[in-house]
C-alpha positions in Angstrom: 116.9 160.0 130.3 116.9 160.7 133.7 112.6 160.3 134.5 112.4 157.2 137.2 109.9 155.3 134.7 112.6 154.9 132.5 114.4 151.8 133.7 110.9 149.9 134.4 110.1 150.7 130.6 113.4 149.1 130.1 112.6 146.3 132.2 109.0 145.6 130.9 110.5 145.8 126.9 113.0 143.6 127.8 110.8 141.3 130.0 108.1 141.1 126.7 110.3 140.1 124.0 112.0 137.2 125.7 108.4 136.0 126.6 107.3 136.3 122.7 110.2 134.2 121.7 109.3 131.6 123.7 106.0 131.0 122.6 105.9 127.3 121.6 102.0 126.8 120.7 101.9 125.4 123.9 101.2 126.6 127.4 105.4 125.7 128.8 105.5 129.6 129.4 102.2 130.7 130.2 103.3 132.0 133.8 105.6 133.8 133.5 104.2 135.8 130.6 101.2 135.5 133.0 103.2 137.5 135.3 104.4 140.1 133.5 101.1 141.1 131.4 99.9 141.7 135.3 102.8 143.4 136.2 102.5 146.0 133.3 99.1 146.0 133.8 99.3 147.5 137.6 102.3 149.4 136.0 100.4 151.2 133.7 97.4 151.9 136.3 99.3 153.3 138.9 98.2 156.8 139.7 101.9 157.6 140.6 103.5 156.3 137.4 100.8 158.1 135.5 102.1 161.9 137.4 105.4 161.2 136.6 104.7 160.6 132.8 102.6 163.4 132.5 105.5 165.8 134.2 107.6 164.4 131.3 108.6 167.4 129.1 108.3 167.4 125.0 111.5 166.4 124.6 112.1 164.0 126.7 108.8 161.9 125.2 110.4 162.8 121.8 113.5 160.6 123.4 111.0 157.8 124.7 109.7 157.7 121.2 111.4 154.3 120.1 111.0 152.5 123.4 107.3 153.5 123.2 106.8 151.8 120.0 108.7 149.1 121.3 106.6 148.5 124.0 102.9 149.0 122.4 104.1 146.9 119.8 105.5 144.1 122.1 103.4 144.3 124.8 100.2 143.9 122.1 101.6 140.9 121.0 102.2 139.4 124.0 98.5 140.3 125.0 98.0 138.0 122.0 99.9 135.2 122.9 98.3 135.6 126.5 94.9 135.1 125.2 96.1 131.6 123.4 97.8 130.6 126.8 94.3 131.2 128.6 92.5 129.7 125.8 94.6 126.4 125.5 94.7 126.2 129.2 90.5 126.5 129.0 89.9 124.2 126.9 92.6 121.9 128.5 91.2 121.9 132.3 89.4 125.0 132.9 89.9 128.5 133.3 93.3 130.1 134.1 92.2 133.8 134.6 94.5 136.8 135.8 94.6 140.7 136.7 94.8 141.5 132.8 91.5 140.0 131.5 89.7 141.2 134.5 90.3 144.6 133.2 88.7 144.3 129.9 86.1 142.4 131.4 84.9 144.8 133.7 85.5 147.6 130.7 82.6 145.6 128.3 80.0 146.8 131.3 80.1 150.5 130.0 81.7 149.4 126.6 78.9 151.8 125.0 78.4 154.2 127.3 74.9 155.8 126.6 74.4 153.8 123.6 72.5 150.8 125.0 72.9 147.3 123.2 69.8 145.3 123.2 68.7 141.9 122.2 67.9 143.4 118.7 71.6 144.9 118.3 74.4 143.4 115.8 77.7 143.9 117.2 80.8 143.4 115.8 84.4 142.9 117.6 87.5 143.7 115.1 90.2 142.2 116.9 88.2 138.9 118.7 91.6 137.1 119.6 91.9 133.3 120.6 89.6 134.1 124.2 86.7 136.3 122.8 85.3 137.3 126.3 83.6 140.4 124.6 81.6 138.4 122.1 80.6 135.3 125.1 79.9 138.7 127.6 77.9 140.8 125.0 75.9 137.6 123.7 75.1 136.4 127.3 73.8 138.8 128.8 72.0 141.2 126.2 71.3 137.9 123.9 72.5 140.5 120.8 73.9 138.6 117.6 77.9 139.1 118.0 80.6 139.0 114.9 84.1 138.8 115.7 86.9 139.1 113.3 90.9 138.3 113.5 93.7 137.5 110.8 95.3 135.6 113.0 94.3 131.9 111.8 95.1 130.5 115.1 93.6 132.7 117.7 90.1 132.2 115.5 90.4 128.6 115.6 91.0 128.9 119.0 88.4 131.3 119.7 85.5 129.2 118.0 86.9 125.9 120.5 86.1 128.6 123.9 82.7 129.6 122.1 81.8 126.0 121.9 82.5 125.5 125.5 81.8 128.0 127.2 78.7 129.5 124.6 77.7 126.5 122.4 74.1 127.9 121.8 75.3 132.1 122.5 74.3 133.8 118.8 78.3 134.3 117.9 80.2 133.9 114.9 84.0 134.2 114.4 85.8 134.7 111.6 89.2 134.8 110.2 89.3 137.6 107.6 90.3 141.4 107.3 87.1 144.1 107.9 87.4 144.9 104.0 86.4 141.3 103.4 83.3 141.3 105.6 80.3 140.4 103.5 78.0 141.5 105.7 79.2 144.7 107.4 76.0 146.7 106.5 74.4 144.9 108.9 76.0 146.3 112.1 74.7 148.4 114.5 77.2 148.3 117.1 81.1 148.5 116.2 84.2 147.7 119.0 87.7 148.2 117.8 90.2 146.3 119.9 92.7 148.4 121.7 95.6 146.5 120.5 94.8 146.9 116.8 97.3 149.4 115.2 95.6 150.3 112.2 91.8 150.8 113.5 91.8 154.5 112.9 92.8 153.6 109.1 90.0 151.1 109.1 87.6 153.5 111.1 88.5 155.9 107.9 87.2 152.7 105.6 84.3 152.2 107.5 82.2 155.1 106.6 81.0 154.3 103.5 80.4 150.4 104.1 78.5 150.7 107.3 74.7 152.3 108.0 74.1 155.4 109.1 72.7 154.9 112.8 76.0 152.8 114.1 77.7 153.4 117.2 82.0 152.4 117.1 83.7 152.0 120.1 87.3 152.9 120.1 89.3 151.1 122.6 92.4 153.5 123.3 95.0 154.2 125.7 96.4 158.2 125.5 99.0 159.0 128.5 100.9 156.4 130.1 98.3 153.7 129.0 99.6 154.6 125.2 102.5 152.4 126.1 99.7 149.2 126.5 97.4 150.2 123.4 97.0 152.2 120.9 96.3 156.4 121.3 93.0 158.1 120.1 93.8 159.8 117.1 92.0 162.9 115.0 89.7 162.0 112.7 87.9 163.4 109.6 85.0 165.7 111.0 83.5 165.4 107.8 82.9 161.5 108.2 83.0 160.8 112.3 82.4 162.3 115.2 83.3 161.6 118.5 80.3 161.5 120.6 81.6 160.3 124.0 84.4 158.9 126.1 84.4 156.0 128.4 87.3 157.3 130.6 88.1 154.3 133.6 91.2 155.6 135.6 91.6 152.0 137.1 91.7 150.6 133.6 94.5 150.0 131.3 92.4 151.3 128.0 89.5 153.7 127.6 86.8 154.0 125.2 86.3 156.6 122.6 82.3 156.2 120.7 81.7 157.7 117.7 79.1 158.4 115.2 78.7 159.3 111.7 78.3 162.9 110.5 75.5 162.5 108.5 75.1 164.9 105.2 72.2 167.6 105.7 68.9 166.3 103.9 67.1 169.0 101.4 64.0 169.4 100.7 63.3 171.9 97.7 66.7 172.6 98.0 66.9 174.0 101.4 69.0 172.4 103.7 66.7 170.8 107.1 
């Protein structure tokens, strides 16, 4: 492989699964994982790195294949441990913020694009993590009713501990359960996948009969160089979704992909309307 971003890829793989393996429950390594999630993070964003992986040629990204997978896969579960790390050092003496959540935070602004979220919305985050800023962002300043779901035991104990700091009386409720268990997922109006959940366009799939017909579900992606922090937009059945917009945000390290239901044609008398 002889493309420059190839060592760096190297680099960051390398750099991401020491830093998982030393994850302790505790906040010993929190720096220098710190360091590295903003390091990939400018990595990814950089208008130059993003020419050079776009002059890549077929085979070559055929060759980067493993490594990519690699990378997505660690650098997603580093993002995980990261949130932990923040929320442990929260709840132990304030916040410890860096470049990485700064970026999704500024990302929940447009999160729906057109589709506005109002007082009167249900939203629901699949993916909430131990330091749900979307849910505490979303509740604050629209005052809509937020649901976030992870099946990661820890991160939603941890997660409820942040809401009842920092959003004690915000209308949010966390749970730690997989979307097929939801009781209650009729109820939504407003959907957000989180970017570094691998299987959301199999769940998207699952979605269509279980949820009403007027909801809006926001696909955090990366395609491009940003594939190697999240998870790519994928096709989808044109029979059940369609993709209504995208929330592209050069500066970002994930876009947003919104979709809506394709809804059946009514009849009346048996003409289609």
């Amino acid at each position: 492989m002889t493309n420059r971003l190839y060592p760096s890829l190297l680099f960051f793989r390398d750099r991401f699964v020491q830093a998982a393996a030393m994850y302790d429950g505790t906040t010993l390594y929190h720096s220098e994982l710190q360091q590295t999630i903003d390091d990939y993070a400018a990595f990814i964003t950089d208008e130059k790195n993003q020419r050079l992986w776009s002059d890549l040629k077929a085979g070559d990204i055929e060759e980067f294949h493993p490594l990519i997978r690699q990378l997505r896969d660690t650098s997603a579960h580093c993002v995980a441990i990261m949130e932990k790390y923040r929320a442990l050092n929260m709840l132990r003496d304030g916040d410890g913020t860096h470049a990485y959540f700064h970026h999704i935070e500024a990302s929940i602004e447009k999160e729906f694009g057109s589709f506005t979220v109002t007082a009167d919305s249900k939203v629901l985050l699949i993916g909430s993590g131990s330091f749900p800023m979307t849910p505490l962002l979303i509740a604050k300043r629209t005052g809509a009713e937020v649901t976030g779901i992870d099946i990661d035991s820890e991160a939603v104990e941890l997660g409820k501990q942040v809401v009842d700091r920092l959003g004690p009386k915000l209308p949010i409720r966390l749970e730690n359960l997989p979307l097929e268990q939801l009781h209650d997922i009729g109820k939504f109006s407003h959907i957000i996948f989180s970017s570094t959940v691998p299987v959301k366009y199999a769940l998207l799939g699952w979605l269509y009969d279980a949820v009403r017909p007027d909801v809006i579900v926001a696909m955090r992606y990366g395609d491009g160089l940003k594939a190697l922090f999240n998870y790519p937009m994928k096709s989808v059945d044109e029979h059940k979704w369609q993709l209504s917009e995208t929330v592209v945000r050069p500066g970002h390290v994930f876009d947003v992909a919104l979709y809506r239901k394709t809804l059946a044609p009514s009849y009346v008398g048996g003409t289609a309307i």
